[in-house]
N, C-alpha and C positions, 0 to 999 in steps of 0.2 A: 526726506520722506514726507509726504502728504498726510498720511493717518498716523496717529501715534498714541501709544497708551501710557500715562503715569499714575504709579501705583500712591499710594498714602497708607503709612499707619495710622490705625487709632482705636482707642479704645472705645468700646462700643458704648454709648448715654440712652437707655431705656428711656423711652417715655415716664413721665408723671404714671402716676394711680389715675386711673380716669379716662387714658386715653387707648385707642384700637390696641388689639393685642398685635404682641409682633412691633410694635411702634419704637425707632430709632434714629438717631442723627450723629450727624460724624462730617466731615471734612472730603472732599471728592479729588481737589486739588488744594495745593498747597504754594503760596505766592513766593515767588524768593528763590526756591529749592530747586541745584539746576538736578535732569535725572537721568537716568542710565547714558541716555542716548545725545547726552550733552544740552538739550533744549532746559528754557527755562521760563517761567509763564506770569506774564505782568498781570499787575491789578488792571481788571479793566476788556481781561481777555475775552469774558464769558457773557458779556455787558448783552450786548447785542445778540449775540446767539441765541438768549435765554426771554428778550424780548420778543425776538420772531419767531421762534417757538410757541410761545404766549399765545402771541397772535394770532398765528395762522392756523395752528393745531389745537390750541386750545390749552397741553398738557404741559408735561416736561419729559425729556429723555425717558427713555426707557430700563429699569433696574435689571440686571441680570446676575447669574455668580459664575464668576471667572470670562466673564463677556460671553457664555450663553456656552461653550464649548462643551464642558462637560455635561450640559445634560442634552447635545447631538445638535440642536436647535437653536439658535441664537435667538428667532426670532418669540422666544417661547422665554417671558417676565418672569421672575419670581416674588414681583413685590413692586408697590408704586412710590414713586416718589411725588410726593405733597408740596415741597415746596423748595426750591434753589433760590439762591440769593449769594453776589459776593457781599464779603466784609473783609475785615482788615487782611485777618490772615487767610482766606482762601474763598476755594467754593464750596459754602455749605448748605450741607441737603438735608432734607428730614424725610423721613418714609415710615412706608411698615408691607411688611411680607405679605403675601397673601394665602391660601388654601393650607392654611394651619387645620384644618380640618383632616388634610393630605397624609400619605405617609412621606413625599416629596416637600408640602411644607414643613411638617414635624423636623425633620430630618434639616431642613436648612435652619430652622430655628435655635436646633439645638446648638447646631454649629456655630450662630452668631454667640448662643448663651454662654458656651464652653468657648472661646475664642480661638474655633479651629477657624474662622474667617475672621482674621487679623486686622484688614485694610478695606480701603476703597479703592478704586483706576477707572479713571475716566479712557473713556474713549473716544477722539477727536481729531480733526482735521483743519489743519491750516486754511484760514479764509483767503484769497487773492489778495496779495503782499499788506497778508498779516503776520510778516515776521522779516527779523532784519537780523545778519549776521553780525557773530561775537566775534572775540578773536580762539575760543578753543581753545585754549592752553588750559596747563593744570590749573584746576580750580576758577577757571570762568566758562561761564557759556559759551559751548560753540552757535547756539541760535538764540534769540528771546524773541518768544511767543506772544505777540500783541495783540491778536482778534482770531479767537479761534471756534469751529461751529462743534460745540457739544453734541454726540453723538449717543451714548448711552452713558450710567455708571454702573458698575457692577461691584458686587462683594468677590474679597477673593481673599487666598490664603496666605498668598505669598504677596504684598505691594511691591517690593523693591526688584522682582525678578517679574514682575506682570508684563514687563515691555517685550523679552526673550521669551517670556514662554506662549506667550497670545499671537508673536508672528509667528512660530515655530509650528503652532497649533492651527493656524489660519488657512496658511500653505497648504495645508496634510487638508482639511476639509476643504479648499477650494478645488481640489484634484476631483475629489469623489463627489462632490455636488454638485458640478460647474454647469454641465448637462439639463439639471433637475431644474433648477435654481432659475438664470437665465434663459429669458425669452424675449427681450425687449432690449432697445439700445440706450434706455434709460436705467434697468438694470443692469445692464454692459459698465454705463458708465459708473455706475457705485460697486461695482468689482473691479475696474481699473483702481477706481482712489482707494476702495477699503483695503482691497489684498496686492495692489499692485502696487500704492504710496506714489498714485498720479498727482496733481494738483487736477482743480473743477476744469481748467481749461485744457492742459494736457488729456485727461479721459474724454472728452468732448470730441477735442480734433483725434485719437485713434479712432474710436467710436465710428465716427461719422464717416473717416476715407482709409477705415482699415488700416491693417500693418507697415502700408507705405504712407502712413500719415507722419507728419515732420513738425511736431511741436514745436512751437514758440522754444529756442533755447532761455531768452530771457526771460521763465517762470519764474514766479517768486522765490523758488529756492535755486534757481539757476542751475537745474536739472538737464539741462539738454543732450547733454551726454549722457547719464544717467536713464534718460528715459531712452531714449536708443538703443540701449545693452540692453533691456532687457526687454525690449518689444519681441525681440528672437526666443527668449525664456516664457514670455507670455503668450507667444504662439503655439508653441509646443505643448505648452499649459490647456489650450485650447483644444488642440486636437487631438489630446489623449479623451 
């Protein structure tokens, strides 16, 4: 799969005395650690992503809680993040919430203070063969994640289940928004890779020659049958 989310515990590190209110840091990904879904993510992954990001936009990823689900909206922040950077042991980020003013910030604050928001999970998508397979057996990696494009981090409550419950969650709202949502084939395409776990180039060519488009098999995760099964699932998808 193209897009994929891994969760991280950690205990939440308040800001110093002195700094924004709301202000916290903690760990996004974790280097080493393979996760639900067998993938497992090298020093070095976020290197680039977090440059060109830099770059071109200016900012960094977007913060959300629980990657935007629960409050209907993904595309709607609860908080910025200040600053990314790897180090030894992962990707660590620093932020602080916003509209503490709110009853929506109140309420997510509380939840970081009382530790009903547990973890971090990033959300991300494999770069064009930025990843090379394991062997999958108990206790190794079935992929290692080499250059990946950081998509958002969110809070959430549960890390180690964020991978099951954010496709499960994702599905259910790409049915009911798909209509709303989508109007362009460049939005097309980041609905292939988001909810449909295309690679940049698989989304590209459905996209462009519709449902009789014939993927490269030799995608970086060597999807090609994969992405054929479920062209008939995402047409259906479509036209409800």
């Amino acid at each position: 799969m193209d897009f994929g989310c891994i969760g991280t515990p950690f205990e939440v590190k308040f800001a110093d005395e002195g700094a924004p209110a709301g202000s916290f840091e903690g760990y996004g990904a974790v280097f080493g650690n393979i996760d639900s879904h067998g993938d497992l993510i090298e020093p070095g992954a976020f290197a680039k992503s977090l440059l060109e990001r830099k770059r071109d936009k200016g900012n960094f990823p977007p913060m959300y809680k629980m990657h935007g689900i629960m409050t209907g909206n993904r595309h709607e922040p609860i908080g910025v993040w200040e600053d990314m950077s790897e180090d030894t042991n992962g990707l660590h980020v620093k932020g602080r919430l916003i509209g503490l003013d709110t009853e929506q910030g109140k309420w997510t604050h509380a939840q970081l203070k009382e530790g009903a928001l547990k973890g971090l999970s990033i959300g991300y998508r494999v770069a064009p063969y930025g990843a090379r397979k394991g062997s999958g057996k108990a206790g190794e990696p079935a992929r290692f994640i080499k250059a990946a494009v950081l998509r958002e981090v969110s809070l959430v409550d549960d890390p180690s289940n964020a991978l099951a419950r954010v496709y499960s969650m994702k599905a259910a709202a790409a049915e009911e928004s798909f209509s709303d949502e989508i109007k362009t084939i460049r939005e097309f395409e980041d609905f292939l890779r988001d909810v449909g776990g295309y690679s940049h180039s698989a989304a590209k060519a459905i996209a462009a020659g519709g449902f009789k488009a014939k993927p490269d098999p030799r995608d970086e995760d060597g999807i090609g049958d994969h992405i054929r099964a479920r062209l008939g699932e995402l047409a259906t998808l479509i036209q409800k």
